[in-house]
C-alpha positions as CSV (number, residue, x, y, z in Angstrom):
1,X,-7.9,-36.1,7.3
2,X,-4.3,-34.7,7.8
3,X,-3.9,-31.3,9.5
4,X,-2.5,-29.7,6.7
5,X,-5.7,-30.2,4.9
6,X,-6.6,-27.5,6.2
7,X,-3.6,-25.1,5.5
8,X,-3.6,-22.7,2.7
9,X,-1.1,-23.6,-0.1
10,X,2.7,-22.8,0.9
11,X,3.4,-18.6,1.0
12,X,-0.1,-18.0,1.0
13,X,-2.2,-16.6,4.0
14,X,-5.5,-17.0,5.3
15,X,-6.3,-13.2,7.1
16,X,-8.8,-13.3,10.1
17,X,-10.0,-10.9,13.1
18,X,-8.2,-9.6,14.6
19,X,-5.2,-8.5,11.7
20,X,-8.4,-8.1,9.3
21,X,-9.2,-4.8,11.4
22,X,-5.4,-3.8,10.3
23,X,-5.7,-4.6,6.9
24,X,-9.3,-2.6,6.8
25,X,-8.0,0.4,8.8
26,X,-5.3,0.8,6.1
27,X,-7.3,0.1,2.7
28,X,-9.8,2.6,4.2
29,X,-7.0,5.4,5.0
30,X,-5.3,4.8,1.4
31,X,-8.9,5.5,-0.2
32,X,-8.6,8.9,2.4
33,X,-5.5,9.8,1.2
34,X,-6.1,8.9,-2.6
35,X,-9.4,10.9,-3.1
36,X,-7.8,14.2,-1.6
37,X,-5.4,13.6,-4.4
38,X,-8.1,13.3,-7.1
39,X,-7.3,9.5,-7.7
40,X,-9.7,7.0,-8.8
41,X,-9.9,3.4,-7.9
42,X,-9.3,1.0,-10.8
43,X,-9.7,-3.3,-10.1
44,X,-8.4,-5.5,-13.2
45,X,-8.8,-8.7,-14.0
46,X,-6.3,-10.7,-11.6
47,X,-5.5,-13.1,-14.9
48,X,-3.5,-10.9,-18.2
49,X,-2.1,-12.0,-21.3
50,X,1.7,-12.9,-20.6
51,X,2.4,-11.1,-23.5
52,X,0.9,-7.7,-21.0
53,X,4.0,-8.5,-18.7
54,X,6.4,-9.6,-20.7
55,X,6.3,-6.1,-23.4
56,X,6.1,-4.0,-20.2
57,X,8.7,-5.5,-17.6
58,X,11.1,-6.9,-19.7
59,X,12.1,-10.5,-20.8
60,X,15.1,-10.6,-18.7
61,X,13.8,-9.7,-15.7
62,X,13.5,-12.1,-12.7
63,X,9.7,-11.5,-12.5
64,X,9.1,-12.4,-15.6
65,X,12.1,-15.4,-16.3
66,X,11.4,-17.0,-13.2
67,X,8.3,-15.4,-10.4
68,X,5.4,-15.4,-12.8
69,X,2.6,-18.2,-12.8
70,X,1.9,-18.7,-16.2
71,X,0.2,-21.1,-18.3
72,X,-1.3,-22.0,-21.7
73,X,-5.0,-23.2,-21.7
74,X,-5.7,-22.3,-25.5
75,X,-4.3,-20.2,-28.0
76,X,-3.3,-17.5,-25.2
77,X,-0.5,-17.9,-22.8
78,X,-1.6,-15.9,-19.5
79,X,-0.3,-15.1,-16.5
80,X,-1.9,-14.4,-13.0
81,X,-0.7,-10.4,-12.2
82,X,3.1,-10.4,-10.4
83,X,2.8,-6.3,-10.1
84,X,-0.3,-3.9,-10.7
85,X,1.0,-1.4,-12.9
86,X,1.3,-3.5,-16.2
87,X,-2.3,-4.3,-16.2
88,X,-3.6,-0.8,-15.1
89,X,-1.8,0.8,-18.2
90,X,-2.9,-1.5,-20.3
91,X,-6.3,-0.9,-19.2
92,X,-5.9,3.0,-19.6
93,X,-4.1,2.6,-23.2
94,X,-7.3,1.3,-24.0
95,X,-9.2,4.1,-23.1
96,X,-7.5,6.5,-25.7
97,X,-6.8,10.4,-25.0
98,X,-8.9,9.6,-21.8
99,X,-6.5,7.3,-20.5
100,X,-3.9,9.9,-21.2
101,X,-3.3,12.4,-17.6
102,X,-5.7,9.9,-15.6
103,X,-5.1,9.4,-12.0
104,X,-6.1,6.0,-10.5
105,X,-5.1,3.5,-7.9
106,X,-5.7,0.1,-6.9
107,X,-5.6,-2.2,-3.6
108,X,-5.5,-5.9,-5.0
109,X,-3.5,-9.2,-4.5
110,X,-0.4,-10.3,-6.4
111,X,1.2,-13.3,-7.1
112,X,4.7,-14.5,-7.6
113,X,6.5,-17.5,-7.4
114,X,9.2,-17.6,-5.2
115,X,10.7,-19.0,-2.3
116,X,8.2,-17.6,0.7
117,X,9.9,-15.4,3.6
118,X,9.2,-13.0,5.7
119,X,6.8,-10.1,4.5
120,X,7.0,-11.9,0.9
121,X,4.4,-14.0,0.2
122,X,3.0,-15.7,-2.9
123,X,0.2,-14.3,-2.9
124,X,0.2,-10.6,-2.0
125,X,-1.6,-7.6,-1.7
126,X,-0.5,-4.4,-3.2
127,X,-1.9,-0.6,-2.8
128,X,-0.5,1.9,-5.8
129,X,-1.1,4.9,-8.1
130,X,-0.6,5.4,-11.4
131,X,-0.6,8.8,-12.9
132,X,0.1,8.7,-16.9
133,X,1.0,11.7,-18.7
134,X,4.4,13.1,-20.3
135,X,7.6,13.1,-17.9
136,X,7.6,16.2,-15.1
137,X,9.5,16.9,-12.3
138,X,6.4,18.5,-10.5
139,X,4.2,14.9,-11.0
140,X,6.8,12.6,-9.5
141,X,7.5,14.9,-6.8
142,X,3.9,14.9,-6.1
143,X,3.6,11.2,-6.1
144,X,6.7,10.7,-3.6
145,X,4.7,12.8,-1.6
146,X,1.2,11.6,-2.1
147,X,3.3,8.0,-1.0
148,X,5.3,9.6,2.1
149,X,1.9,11.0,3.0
150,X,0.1,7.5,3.1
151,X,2.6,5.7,4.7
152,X,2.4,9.0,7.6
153,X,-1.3,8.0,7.6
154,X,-0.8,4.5,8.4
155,X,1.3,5.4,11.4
156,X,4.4,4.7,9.9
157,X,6.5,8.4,9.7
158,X,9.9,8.0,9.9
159,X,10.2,6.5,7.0
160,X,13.6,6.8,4.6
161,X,13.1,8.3,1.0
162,X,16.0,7.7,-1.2
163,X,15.8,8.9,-5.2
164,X,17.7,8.3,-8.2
165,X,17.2,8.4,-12.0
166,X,17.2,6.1,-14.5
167,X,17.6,8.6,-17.2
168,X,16.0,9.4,-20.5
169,X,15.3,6.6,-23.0
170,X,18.2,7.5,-25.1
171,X,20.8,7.0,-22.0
172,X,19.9,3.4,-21.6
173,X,22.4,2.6,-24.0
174,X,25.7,4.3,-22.9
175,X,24.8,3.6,-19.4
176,X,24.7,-0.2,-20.3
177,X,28.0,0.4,-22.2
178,X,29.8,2.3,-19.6
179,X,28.6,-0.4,-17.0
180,X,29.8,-3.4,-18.9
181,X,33.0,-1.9,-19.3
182,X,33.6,-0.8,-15.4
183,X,32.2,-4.1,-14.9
184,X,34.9,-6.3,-16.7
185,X,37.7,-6.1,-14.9
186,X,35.3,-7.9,-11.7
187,X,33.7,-10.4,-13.7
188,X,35.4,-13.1,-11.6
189,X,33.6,-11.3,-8.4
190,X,30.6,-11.8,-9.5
191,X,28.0,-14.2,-8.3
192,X,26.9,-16.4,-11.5
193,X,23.6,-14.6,-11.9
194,X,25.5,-11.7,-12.7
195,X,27.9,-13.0,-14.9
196,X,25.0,-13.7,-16.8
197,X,23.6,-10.0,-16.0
198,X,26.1,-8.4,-17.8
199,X,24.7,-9.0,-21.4
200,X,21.5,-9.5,-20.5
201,X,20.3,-6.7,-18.5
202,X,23.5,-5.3,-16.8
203,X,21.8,-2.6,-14.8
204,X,20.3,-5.6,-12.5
205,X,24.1,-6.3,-11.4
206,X,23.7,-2.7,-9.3
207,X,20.8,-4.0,-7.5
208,X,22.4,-7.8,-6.9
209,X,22.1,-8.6,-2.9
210,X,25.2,-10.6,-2.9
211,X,27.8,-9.5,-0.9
212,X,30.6,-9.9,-3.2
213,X,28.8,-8.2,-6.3
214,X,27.5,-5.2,-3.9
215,X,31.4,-4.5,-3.2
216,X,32.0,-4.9,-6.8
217,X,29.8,-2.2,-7.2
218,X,30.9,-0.1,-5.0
219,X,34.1,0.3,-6.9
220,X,32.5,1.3,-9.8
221,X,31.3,4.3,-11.0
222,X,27.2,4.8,-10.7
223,X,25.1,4.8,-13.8
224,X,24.2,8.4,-12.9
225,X,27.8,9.2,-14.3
226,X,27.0,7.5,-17.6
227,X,24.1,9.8,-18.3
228,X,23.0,13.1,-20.1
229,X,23.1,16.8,-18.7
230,X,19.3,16.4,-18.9
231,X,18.8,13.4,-16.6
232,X,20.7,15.4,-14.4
233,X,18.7,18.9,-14.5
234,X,15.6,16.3,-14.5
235,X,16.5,15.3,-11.2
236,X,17.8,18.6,-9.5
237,X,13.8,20.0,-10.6
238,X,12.3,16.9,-8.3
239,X,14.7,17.2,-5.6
240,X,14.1,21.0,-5.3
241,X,10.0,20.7,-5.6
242,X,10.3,18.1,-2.8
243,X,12.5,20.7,-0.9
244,X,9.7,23.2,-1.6
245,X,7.6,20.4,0.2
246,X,9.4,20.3,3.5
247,X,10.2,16.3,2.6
248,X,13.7,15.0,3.1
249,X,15.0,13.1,0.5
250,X,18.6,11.7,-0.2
251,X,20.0,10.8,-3.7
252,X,21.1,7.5,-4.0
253,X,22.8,7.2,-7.6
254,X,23.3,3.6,-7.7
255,X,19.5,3.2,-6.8
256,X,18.1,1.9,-9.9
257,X,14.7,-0.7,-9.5
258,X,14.9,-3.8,-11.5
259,X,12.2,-3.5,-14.0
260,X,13.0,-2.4,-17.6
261,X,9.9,0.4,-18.3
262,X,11.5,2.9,-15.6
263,X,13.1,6.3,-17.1
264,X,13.8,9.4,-14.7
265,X,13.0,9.1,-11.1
266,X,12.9,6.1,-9.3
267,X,12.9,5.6,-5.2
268,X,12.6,3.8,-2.9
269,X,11.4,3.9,0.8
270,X,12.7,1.8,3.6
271,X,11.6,1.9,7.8
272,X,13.9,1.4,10.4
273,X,11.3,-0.5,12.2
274,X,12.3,-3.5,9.4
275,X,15.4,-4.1,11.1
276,X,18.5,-5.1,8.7
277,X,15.9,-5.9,5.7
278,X,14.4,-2.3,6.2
279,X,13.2,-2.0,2.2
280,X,9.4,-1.2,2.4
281,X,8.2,0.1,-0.9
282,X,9.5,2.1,-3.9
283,X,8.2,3.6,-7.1
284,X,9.0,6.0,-10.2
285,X,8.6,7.3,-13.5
286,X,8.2,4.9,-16.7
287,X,7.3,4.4,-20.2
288,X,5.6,1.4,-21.1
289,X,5.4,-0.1,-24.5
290,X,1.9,-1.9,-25.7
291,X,1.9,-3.1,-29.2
292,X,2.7,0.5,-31.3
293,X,1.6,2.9,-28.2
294,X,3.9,3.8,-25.4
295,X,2.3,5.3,-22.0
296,X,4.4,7.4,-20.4
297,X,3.2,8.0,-16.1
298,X,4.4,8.2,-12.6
299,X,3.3,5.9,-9.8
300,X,4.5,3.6,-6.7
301,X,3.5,0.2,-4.7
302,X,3.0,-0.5,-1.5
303,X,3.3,-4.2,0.0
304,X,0.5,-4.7,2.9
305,X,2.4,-7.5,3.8
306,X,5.5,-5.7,4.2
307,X,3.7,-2.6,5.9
308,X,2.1,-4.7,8.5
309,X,5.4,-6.1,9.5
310,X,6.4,-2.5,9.9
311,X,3.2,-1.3,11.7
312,X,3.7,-4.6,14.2
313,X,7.2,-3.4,15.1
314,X,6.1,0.0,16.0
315,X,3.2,-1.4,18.5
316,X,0.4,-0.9,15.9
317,X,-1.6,-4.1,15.1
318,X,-5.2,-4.8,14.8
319,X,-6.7,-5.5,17.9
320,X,-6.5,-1.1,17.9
321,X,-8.4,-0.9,15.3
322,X,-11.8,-3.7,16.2
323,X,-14.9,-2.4,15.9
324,X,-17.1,-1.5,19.0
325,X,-18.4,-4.8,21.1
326,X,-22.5,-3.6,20.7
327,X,-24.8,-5.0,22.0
328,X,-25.8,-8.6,22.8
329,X,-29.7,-9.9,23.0
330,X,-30.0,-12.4,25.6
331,X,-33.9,-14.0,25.4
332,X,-35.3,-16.2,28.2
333,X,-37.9,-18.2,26.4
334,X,-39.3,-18.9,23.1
335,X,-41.0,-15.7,23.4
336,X,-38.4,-14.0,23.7
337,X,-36.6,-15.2,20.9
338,X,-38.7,-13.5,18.5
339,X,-39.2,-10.4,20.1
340,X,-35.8,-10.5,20.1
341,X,-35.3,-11.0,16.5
342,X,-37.5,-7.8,16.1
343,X,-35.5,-5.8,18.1
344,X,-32.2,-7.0,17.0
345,X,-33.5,-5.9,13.5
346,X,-34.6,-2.4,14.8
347,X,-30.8,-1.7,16.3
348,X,-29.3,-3.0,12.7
349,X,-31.6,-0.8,10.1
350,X,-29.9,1.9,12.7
351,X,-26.4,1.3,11.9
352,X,-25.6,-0.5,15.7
353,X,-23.9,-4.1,15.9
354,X,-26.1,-6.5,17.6
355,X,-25.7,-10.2,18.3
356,X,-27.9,-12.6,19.3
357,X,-27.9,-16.3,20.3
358,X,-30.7,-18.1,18.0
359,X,-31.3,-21.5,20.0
360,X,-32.8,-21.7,23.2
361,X,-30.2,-21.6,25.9
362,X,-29.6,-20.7,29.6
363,X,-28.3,-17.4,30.4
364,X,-24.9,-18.3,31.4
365,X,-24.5,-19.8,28.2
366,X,-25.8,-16.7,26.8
367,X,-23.7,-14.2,28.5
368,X,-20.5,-16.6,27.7
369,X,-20.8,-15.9,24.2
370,X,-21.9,-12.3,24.8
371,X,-18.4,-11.7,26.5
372,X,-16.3,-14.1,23.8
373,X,-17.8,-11.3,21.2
374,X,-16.9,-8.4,23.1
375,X,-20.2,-6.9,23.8
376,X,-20.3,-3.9,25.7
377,X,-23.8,-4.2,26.4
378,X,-26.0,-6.7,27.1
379,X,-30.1,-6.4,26.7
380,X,-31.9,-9.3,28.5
381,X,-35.3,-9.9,27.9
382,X,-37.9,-12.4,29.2
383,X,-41.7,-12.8,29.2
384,X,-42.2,-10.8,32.4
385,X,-39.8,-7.4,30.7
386,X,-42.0,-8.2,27.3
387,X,-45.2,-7.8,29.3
388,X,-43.8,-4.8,30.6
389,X,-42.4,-3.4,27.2
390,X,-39.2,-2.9,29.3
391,X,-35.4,-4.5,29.2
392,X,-32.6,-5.1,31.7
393,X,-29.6,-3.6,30.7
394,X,-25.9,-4.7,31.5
395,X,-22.8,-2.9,31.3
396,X,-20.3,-5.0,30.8
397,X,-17.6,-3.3,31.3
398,X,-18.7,-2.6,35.4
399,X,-21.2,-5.0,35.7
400,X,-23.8,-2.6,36.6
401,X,-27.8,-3.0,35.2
402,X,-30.9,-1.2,35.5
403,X,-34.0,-1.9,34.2
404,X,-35.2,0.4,31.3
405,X,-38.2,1.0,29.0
406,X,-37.8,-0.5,25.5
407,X,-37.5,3.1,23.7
408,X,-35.2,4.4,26.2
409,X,-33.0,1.3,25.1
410,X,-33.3,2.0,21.4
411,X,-32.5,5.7,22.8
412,X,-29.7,5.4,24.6
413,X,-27.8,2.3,21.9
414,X,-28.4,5.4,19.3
415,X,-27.1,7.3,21.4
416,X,-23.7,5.5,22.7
């Protein structure tokens, strides 16, 4: 059989000891973080109508024109989940006036088609909030910093927060207008993607990563100028309640996040530990439209991927974070074997990690696989300590062992 036959499929990632302990170390500190918030866990189904996407992201955007794995099995086209926040609202528009100021978040994988890189994947894993309720300053404030202070709990301060707004609903169209407009003269400039851009979702030619487009842009006024006095006061209120909040901020205008269901804030966050490609995670303020009802919330994402690249380049990887080595049961004999099993359940229903070889084998062969698992102890037991009711115990660290009674080792495990 070929080697790759044993490969996951291209841009997705088989996660093993000892990055797991990473990956649990941070999905345990988010649930930390999250419930001194008030948050909630939510899990969806990882499949969604496409019709779910497609209403609350936009038809023009590249997610859904060209990321999304989507097929037709029956009368429903569906999609497997590109983003989290699509399917969480439409779980919690479901749920009526309850679903209406909750507070919930979700650690789950992703999936997008696109060409695989570094810290994107096809299949991905996500951590993010959602907190619906009517627009305000205060909330999104709160949820920068509810994101600032997760990332801090990771081990990754430092971080860069920059804000913008997308406006009110009723700007989107006289910032589109005023775009296209500045936008004309440059048409030539622009990469053919944007070209296209222009009529169909023109704010996406601010956020182009083409070099030629992003000096286009530079030359042309920002959307912010385009907009109302009250996107502007709306603003000023978040970037003085995160002033209140001792966390630096700067105010990007041309910052504007590609999907269509964002109005007010948006941000995003980048690490300096990244490198050139320092983007690391982002969020904001949106309205999306299911059928008649429109859910208005705050709320942000989090790549793992993209985090753990971060953590790595800052020291921090999961080796720090394995458990304790326990203890290893080495039995000389048949006898001991099932004494052994007896004790090995004891230390377990006591909350202590305990291995134990099940075959018959010779010591050495035992204490080889006692030090590939990392024990920091090792128990040895044959039919003259079972007699006795006693146990030699090795440290493994300096070699050392004495010979103890069998409730002064259940002691003293409980005890270390």
């Amino acid at each position: 059989m070929a080697s790759n036959e044993f490969q996951p499929l291209q841009g997705m990632s088989d996660i093993q000891a000892p990055e797991v302990y990473l990956w649990r170390m941070m999905e345990e500190r988010a649930r930390a973080v999250f419930a001194s918030y008030g948050y909630e866990e939510v899990r969806t189904p990882v499949l969604e109508r496409l019709s779910v996407f497609q209403r609350s992201l936009g038809d023009t955007t590249d997610v859904v024109k060209k990321e999304m794995y989507s097929f037709t099995p029956s009368k429903h086209a569906l999609a497997m989940r590109p983003e989290g926040t699509a399917g969480t609202i439409r779980h919690l528009a479901g749920r009526g006036e309850e679903g209406l100021g909750a507070r919930v978040f979700y650690i789950a994988p992703m999936f997008r088609y696109e060409r695989p890189q570094a810290g994107r994947k096809r299949q991905f894993h996500q951590v993010g909030v959602e907190a619906t309720g009517e627009p305000n300053p205060l909330a999104d404030a709160e949820c920068i910093a509810l994101q600032k202070n997760l990332l801090d709990a990771w081990g990754l301060a430092g971080a860069r927060i920059q804000v913008s707004t997308r406006g009110e609903p009723s700007d989107r169209k006289p910032v589109a207008e005023g775009l296209r407009q500045a936008l004309q003269p440059h048409v030539a400039a622009l990469c053919e993607d944007c070209r296209r851009r222009i009529e169909e979702n023109v704010l996406r030619v601010i956020d182009c990563k083409n070099e030629g487009c992003a000096r286009v842009v530079d030359r042309i006024p920002s959307p912010l100028e385009f907009m109302g006095p009250a996107a502007r006061d709306y603003l000023e209120r978040v970037m003085q309640a995160l002033s209140a909040m001792g966390i630096d901020v700067v105010v990007n205008p041309k910052l504007i996040r590609g999907l269509d269901y964002y109005v007010h804030t948006v941000w995003e966050i980048s690490h300096a530990a990244l490198g050139a490609q320092d983007a690391l995670a982002g969020g904001g303020r949106y309205e999306i439209a299911l059928g008649r009802k429109a859910v208005p919330g705050v709320g942000f994402a989090i790549g793992f991927e993209r985090a753990i690249m971060a953590l790595n380049a800052c020291g921090i990887d999961g080796a720090q974070f394995a458990p304790p080595g326990g203890i290893w049961l080495v039995s000389l004999g048949e006898a001991a074997l099932v004494e052994n099993m007896k004790l090995a359940r004891d230390l377990r229903a006591r909350g202590i990690r305990c291995g134990m070889e099940l075959d018959a084998k010779s010591m050495k062969a035992q204490m080889r696989k006692a030090d590939r698992a990392g024990a920091e102890m090792v128990v040895i037991r044959g039919d003259e300590e079972i007699a006795k009711g006693t146990a030699v115990v090795k440290n493994m660290a300096d070699g050392t062992q004495v010979e103890l009674a069998l409730e002064n080792v259940l002691r003293d495990a409980q005890a270390g």
